[in-house]
RODO-2510 file (C-alpha; in nm, 4 decimals, decimal comma):
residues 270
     n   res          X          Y          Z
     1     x     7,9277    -1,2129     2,9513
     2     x     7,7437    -1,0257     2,7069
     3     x     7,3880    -1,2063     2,5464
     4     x     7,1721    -1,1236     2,2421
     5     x     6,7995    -1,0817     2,4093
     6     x     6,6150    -1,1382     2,1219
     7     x     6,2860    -0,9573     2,0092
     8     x     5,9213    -1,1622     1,9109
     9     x     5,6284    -1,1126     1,6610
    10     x     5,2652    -1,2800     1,7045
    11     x     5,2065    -1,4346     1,3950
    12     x     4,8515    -1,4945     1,5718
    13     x     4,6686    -1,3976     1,8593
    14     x     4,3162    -1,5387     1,9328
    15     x     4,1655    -1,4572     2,2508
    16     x     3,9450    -1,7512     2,4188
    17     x     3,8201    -1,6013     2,7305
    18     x     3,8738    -1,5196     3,0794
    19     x     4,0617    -1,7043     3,3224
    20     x     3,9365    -1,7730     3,6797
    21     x     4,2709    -1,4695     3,7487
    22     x     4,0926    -1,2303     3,5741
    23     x     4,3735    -1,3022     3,2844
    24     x     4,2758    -1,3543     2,9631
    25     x     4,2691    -1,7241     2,7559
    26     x     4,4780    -1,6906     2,4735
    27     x     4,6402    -1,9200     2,2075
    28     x     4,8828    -1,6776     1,9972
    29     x     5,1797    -1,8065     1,8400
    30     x     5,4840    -1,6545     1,8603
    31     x     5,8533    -1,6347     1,6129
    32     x     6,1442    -1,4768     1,7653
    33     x     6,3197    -1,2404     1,5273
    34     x     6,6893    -1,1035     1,4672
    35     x     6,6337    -0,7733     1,6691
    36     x     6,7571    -0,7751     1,9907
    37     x     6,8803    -0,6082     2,3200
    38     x     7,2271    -0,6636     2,4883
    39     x     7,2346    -0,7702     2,8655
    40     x     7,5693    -0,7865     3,0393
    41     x     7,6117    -0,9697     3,3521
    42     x     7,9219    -0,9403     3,6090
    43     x     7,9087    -1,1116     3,9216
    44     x     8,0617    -0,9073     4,2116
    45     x     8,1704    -1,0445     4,5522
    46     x     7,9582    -0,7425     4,7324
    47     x     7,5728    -0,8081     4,7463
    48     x     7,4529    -0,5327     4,5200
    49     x     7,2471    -0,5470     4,2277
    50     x     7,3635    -0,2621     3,9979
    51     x     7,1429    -0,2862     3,7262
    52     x     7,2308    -0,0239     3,3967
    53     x     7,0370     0,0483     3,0941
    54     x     7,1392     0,2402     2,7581
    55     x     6,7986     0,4270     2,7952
    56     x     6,8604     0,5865     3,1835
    57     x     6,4291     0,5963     3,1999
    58     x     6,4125     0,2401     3,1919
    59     x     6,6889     0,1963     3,5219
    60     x     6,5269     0,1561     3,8718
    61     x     6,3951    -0,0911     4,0774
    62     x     6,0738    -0,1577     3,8213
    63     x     6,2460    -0,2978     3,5458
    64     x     6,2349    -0,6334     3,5217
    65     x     6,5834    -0,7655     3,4816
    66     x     6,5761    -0,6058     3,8774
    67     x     6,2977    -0,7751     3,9401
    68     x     6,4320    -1,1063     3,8697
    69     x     6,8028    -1,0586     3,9872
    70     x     6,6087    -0,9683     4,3463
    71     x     6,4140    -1,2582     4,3409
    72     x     6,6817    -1,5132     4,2547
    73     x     6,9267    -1,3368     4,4957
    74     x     6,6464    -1,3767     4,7708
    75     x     6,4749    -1,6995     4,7063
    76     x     6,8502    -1,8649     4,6611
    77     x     6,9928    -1,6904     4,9437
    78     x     7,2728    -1,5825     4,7079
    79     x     7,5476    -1,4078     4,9296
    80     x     7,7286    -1,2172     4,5701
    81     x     7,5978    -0,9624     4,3829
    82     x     7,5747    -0,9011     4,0054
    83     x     7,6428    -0,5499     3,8122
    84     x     7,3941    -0,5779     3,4835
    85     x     7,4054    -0,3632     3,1440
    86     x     7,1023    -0,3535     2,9378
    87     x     7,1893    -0,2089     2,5888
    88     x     6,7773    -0,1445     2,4414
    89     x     6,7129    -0,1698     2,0849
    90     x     6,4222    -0,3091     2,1133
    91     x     6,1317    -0,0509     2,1156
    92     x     5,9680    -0,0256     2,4752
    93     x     5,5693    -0,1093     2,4770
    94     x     5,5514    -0,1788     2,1801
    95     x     5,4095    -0,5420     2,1718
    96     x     5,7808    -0,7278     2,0855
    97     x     5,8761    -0,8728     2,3915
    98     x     6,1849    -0,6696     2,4721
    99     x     6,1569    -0,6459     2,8889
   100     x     5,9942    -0,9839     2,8763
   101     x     6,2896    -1,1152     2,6595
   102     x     6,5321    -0,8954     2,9172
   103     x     6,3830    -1,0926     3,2057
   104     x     6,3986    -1,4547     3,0248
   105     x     6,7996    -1,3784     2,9611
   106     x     6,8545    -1,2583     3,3001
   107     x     6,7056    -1,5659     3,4352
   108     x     6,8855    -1,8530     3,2384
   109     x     7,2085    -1,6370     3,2617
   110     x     7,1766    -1,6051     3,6844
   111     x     7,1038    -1,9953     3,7115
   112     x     7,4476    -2,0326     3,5477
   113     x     7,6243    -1,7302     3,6998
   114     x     7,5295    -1,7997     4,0161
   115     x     7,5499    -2,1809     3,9899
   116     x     7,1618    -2,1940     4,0994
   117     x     7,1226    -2,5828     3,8743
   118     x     6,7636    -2,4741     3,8320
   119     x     6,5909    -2,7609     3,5948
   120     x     6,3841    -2,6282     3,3230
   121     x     6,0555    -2,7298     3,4910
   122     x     6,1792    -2,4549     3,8155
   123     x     6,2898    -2,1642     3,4963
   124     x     5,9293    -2,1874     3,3639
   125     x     5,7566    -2,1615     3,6424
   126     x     5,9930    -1,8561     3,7721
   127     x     5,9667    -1,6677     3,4528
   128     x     5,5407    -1,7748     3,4922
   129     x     5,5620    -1,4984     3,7592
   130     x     5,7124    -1,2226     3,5553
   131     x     5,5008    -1,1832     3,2719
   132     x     5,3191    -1,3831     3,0084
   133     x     5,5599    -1,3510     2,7895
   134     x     5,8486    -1,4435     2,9730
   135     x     5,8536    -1,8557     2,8936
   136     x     5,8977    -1,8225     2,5099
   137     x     6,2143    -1,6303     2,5381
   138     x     6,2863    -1,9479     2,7569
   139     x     6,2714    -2,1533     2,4288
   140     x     6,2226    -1,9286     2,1423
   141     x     6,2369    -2,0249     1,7457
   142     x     5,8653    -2,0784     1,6712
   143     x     5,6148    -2,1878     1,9862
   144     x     5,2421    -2,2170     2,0491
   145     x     5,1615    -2,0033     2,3598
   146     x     4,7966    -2,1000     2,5549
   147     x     4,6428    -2,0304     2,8768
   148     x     4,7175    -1,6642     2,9301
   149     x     5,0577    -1,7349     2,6934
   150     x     5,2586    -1,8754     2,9370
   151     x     5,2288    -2,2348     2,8562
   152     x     5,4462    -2,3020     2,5267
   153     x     5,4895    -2,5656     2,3226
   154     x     5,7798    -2,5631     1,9954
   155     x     5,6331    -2,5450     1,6603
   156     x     5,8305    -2,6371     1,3477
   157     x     6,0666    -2,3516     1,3218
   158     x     5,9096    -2,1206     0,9841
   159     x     6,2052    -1,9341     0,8260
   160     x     6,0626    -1,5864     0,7686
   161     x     6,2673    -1,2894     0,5794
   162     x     6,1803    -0,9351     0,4668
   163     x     5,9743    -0,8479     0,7630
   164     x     5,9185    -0,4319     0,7754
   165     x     5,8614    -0,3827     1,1699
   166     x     5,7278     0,0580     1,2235
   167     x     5,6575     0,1667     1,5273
   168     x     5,4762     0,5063     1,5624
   169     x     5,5881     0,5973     1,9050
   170     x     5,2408     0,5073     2,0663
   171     x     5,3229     0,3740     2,3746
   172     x     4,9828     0,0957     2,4412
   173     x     5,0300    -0,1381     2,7640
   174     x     4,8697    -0,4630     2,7535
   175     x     4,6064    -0,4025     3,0097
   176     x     4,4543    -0,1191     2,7601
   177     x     4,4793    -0,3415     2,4892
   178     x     4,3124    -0,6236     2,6701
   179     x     4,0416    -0,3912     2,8107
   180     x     3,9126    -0,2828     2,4376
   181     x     3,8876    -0,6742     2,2729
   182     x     3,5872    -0,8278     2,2616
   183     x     3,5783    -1,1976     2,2980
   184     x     3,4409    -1,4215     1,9949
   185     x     3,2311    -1,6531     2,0036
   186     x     3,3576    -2,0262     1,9961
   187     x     3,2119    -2,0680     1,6371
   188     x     3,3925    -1,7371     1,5309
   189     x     3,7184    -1,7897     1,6832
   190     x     4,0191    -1,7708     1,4499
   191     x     4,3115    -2,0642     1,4057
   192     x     4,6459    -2,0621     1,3120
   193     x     4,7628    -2,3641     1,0148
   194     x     5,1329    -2,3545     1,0200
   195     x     5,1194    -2,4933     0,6447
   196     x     4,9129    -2,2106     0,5249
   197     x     5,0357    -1,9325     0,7895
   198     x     5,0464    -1,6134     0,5373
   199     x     4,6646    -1,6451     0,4744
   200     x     4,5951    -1,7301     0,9032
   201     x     4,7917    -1,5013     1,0438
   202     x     4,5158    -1,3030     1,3014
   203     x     4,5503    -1,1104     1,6253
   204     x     4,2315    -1,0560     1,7881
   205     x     4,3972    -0,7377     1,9639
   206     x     4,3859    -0,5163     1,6722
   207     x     4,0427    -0,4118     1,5622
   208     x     4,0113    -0,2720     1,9292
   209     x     4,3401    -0,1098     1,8712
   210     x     4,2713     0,0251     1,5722
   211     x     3,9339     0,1682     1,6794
   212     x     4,1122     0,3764     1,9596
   213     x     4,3989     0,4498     1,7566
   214     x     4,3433     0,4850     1,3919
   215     x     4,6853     0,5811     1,2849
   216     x     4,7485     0,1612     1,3633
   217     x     4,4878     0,1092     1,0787
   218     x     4,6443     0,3322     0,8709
   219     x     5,0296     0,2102     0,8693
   220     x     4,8519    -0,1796     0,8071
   221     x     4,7176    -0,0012     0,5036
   222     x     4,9888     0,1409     0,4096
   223     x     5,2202    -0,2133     0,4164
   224     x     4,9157    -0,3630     0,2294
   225     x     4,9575    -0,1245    -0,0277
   226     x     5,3045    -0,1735    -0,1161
   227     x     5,2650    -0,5297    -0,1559
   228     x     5,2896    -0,6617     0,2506
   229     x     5,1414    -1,0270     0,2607
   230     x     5,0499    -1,0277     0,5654
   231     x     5,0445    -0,6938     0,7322
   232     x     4,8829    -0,6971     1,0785
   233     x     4,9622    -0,5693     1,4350
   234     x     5,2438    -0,7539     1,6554
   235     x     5,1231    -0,8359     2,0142
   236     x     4,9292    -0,5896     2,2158
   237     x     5,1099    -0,2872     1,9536
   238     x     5,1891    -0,0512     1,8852
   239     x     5,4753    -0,2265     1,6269
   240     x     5,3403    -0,3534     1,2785
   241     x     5,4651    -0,5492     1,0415
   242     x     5,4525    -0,6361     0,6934
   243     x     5,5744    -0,9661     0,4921
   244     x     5,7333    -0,8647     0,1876
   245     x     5,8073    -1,1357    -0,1229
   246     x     5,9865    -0,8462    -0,2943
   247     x     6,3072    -0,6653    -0,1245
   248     x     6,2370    -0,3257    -0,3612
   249     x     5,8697    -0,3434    -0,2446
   250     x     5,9660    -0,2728     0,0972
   251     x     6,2963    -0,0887     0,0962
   252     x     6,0189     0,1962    -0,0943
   253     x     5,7454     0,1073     0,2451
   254     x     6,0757     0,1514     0,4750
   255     x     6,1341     0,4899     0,3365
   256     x     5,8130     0,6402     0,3101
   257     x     5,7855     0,5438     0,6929
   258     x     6,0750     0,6922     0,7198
   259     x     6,0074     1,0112     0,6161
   260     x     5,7299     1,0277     0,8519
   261     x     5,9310     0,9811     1,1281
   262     x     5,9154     0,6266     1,2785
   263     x     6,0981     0,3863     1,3843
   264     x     6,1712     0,1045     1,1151
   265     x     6,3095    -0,1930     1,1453
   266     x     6,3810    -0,4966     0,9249
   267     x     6,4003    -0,8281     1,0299
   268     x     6,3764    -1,2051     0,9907
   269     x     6,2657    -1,5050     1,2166
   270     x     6,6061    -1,6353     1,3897
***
């Protein structure tokens, strides 16, 4: 079977503190969008995971649609094996979700494969363990993500269109992203009102981003310019994306990003 593993955007990112881990306390909301990978699962009758990928950097043992077809086929005792495609659209660190997505669709797609009958109490706290990410591609649409991000809970779905994604290449993990954000104070901490999102939409991330990397201040300029309501940076980056109310508005922001050479990508919340 072949499965759409879709991409996400933070519509807002506040950070709260530290956790007892060493993780940080966030409450970010998330809204999975139309972009998406491809993941292809075969069960085999040998024991082999034979895991694939349209971009060969990304195969190995590290990826983590391995790391979860190892772990099921361990901690299930599963006797077959499975041969797995990954076809990446999805840009890689880039702050969209694309190998936490990977890993979410390789879980629910394993517990039916391989007949596992995990509940959805044992899939959340399995996908807990890959990533903070991981547990919204569990449920997707629209979802309020607290504690380090792992904890979700559904939001009324919002029904976003014209959304100009660019990526500049930068590559930015979330551990160097984390590392530059200073924490606000409780009075100065930043919420998210689903009925007014446009004007709260916030991620805590970027000023430290932008401070290290200016050319992340510079494309949020740019998609304010042309009319982007809101413009801000998606996750821990290095994807932003602009709101547009008027299709000509950005088709003219898509090209001059174009031109400069990144990637580009237009979307809408699914």
């Amino acid at each position: 079977m072949s499965i759409a593993s879709y991409a996400k955007i933070n519509l807002h990112l506040e950070v709260i503190g530290k956790l007892p881990n060493n993780y940080h306390q966030v409450n970010t909301v998330f809204c999975s969008i139309d972009l998406c990978d491809f993941l292809s699962l075969e069960v085999t009758n040998s024991s082999e995971i034979s895991f694939y990928c349209s971009d060969s950097s990304l195969e190995g043992q590290d990826n983590l649609v391995y790391k979860m077809a190892f772990f099921l086929q361990s901690q299930y005792q599963i006797t077959k094996g499975v041969r797995i495609h990954l076809q990446k659209n999805i840009p890689v660190a880039a702050g969209l979700g694309g190998g936490s997505s990977n890993a979410a669709c390789c879980l629910e797609q394993l517990n039916k494969l391989w007949q596992l009958s995990l509940s959805e109490v044992d899939l959340h706290k399995i996908a807990a363990m890959f990533g903070s990410d991981v547990n919204f591609f569990l449920v997707g649409g629209t979802a309020l993500g607290t504690n380090r991000g792992e904890l979700i809970t559904p939001l009324p779905r919002l029904d976003i269109k014209n959304i100009l994604m660019v990526n500049p290449g930068l590559k930015i993990s979330s551990t160097e992203a984390y590392g530059l954000v200073k924490v606000p104070d409780r009075e100065t901490q930043r919420h998210f009102n689903p009925q007014s999102w446009k004007t709260s939409c916030f991620n805590r991330l970027e000023s430290g981003i932008r401070e290290v990397y200016p050319l992340i201040g510079q494309i949020i300029c740019t998609l304010n310019e042309q009319g982007a309501k809101p413009a801000m940076m998606s996750g821990s980056g290095s994807t932003c994306f602009g709101v547009f109310s008027e299709l000509g508005n950005l088709e003219y922001c898509k090209k001059l990003f174009d031109n400069q050479g990144f990637w580009t990508c237009v979307a809408r919340t699914n």
